[in-house]
C-alpha positions in Angstrom: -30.1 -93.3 -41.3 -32.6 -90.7 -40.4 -32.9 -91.2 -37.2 -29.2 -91.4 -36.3 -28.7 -88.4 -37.6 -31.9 -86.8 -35.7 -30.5 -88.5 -32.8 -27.2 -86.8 -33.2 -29.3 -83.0 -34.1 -31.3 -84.2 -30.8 -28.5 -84.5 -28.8 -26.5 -81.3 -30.1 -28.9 -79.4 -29.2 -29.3 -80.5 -25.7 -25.7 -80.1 -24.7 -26.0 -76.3 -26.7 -29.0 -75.8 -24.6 -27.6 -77.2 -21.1 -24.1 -75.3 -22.2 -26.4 -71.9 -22.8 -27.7 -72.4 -19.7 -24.8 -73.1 -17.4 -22.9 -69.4 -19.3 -26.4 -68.1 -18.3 -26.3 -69.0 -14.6 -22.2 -68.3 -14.4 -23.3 -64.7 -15.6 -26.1 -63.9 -13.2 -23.9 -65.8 -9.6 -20.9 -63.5 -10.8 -23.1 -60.4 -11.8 -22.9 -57.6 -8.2 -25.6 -55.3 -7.3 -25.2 -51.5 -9.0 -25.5 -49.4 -5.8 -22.8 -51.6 -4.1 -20.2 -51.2 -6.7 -20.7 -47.5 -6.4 -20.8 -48.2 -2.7 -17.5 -49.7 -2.5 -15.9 -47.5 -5.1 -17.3 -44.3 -3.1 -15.6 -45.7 0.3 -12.3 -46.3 -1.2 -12.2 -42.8 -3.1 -13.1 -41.4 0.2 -10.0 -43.9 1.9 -7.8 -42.3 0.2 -8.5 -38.8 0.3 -6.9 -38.1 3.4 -3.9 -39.4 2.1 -3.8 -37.3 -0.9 -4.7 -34.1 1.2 -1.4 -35.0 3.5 0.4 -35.2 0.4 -0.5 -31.6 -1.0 0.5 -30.4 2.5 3.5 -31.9 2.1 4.1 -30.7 -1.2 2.9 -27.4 0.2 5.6 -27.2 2.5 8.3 -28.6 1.0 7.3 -25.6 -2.2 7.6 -23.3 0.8 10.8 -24.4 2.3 12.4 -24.4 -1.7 11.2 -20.7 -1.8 12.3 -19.7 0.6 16.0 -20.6 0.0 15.5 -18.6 -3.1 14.1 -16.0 -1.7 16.7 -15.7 1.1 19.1 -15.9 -1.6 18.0 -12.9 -4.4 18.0 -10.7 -0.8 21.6 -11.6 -0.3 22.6 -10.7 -4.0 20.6 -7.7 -4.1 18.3 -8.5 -6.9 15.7 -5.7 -7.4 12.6 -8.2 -7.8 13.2 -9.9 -4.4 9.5 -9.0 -3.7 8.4 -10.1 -6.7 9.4 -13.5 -6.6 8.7 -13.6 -2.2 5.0 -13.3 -3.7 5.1 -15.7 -6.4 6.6 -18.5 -4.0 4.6 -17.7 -0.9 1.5 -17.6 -3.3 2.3 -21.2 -4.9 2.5 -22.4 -1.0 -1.1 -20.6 0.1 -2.9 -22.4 -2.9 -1.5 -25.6 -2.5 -2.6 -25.4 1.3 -6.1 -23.5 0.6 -7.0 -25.6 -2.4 -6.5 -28.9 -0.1 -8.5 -27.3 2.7 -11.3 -26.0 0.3 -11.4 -29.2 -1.6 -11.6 -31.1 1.6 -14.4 -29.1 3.2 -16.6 -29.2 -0.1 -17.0 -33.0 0.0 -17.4 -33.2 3.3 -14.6 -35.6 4.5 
């Protein structure tokens, strides 16, 4: 009886040893090198950077195009703060577009 059940211990632990070993191997094939996942994630950021400096232009301008109107529109009524809020619009516009430009020149792309 002993020996059936060493068998049985024997061969327990060779299919926990062979199943360690296969996770083991599994791990390492799907493991990917450090410096090229920071690689890859630096050329994508990079990809899309462009695109995200477009879109603050375009935000830029539309900003402009919106303050404009209500600029146009407190000079028609009269308002006494006209200026006031011309400088407040056109400011918003300018920092959208200098912040894209500075931001874009920093890192280089």
């Amino acid at each position: 009886m002993k020996t059936c059940k060493r068998k049985i211990v024997d061969k327990a632990l060779k299919i926990s040893v062979l199943w360690a070993l296969l996770l083991t191997e599994a791990m390492i094939a799907s493991a990917q090198d450090g410096n090229a996942g920071i690689q890859q994630a630096n050329t994508q950021v990079r990809s899309y950077f462009e695109s995200g400096t477009n879109l603050m232009y375009a935000i830029g301008a539309i900003v402009g195009l919106i303050g404009a109107v209500k600029v146009y529109q407190k000079w028609n009524s009269g308002d006494q703060d006209t200026s006031k809020v011309a400088a407040a619009w056109f400011g918003s516009c300018i920092f959208l577009v200098v912040v894209a430009t500075i931001i874009k020149s920093f890192f280089g792309i």
